[in-house]
C-alpha positions in Angstrom: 16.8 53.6 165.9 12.9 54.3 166.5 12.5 54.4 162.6 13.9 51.0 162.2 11.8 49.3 165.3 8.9 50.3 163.6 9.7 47.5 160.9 10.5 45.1 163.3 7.0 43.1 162.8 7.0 43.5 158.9 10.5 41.8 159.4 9.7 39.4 161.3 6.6 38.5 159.4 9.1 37.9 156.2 11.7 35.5 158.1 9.8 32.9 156.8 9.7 33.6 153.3 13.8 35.2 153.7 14.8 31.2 154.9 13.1 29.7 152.2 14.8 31.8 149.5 18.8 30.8 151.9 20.2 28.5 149.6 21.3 25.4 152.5 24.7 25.1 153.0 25.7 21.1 153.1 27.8 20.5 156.2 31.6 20.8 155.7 33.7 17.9 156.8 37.0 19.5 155.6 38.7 23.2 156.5 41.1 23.9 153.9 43.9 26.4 154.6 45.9 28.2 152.3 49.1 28.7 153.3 52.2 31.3 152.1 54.6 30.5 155.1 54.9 33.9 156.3 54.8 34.9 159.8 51.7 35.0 159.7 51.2 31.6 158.6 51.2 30.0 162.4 48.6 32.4 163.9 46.6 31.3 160.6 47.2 27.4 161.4 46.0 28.6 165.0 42.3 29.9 164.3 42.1 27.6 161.6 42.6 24.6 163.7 40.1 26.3 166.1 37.2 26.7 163.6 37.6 23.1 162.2 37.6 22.1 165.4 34.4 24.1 166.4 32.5 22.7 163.6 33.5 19.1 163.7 35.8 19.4 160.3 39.0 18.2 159.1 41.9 21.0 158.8 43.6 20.3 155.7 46.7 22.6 155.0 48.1 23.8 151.3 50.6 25.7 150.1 50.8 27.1 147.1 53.1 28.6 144.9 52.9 30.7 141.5 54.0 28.1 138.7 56.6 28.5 136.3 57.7 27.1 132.9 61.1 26.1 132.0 62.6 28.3 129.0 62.0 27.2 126.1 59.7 25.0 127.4 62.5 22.3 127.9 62.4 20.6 131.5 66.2 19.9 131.9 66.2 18.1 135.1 63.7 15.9 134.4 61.2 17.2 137.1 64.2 16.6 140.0 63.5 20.5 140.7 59.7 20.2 141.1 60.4 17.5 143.2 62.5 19.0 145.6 60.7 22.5 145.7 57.4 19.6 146.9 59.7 18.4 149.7 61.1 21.7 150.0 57.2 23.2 150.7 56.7 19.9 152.7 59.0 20.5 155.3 58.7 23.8 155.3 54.7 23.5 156.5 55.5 20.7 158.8 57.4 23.2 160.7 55.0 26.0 160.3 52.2 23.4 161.8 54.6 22.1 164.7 55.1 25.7 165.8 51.2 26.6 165.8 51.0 23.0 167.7 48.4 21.4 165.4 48.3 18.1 164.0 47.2 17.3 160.6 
């Protein structure tokens, strides 16, 4: 600890010349959170709602899931199945976000 208090004043002398070199970062307006709708998704929802709210922000939730292809490459419902797996995902984070008691 000694050794490093002896540096203290060359640091501080730097912090100007450091800040200018901090690339700014532009406020944020929007949180997004990634959501896989595990248990762990609602104690997610929870801080994230908490650190939007502590910065002023937007949450915005996602879910995403890997994509896949048809075989053959031949879509035989027509996109029905994409459909409902979107309604699906849908309901299944308006339930994850009632139970963490956040509103998006």
């Amino acid at each position: 600890m000694p050794a490093i208090r002896r540096h203290i004043p060359t640091i501080r002398r730097h912090i100007p010349t450091i800040r200018r070199h901090i690339p700014t970062i532009p406020d944020s307006h929007n949180v997004l959170c990634a959501l896989d709708l595990t248990s762990k998704s609602v104690p997610l929802i929870q801080w994230a709602s908490g650190f939007a709210r502590d910065h002023g922000a937007n949450l915005k939730l996602v879910h995403a899931v890997p994509g896949a292809e048809p075989r053959g490459g031949v879509d035989i419902e027509g996109g029905r199945f994409r459909a409902f797996l979107f309604d699906v995902a849908r309901e299944a984070v308006a339930e994850a976000t009632t139970r963490s008691r956040h509103k998006c």
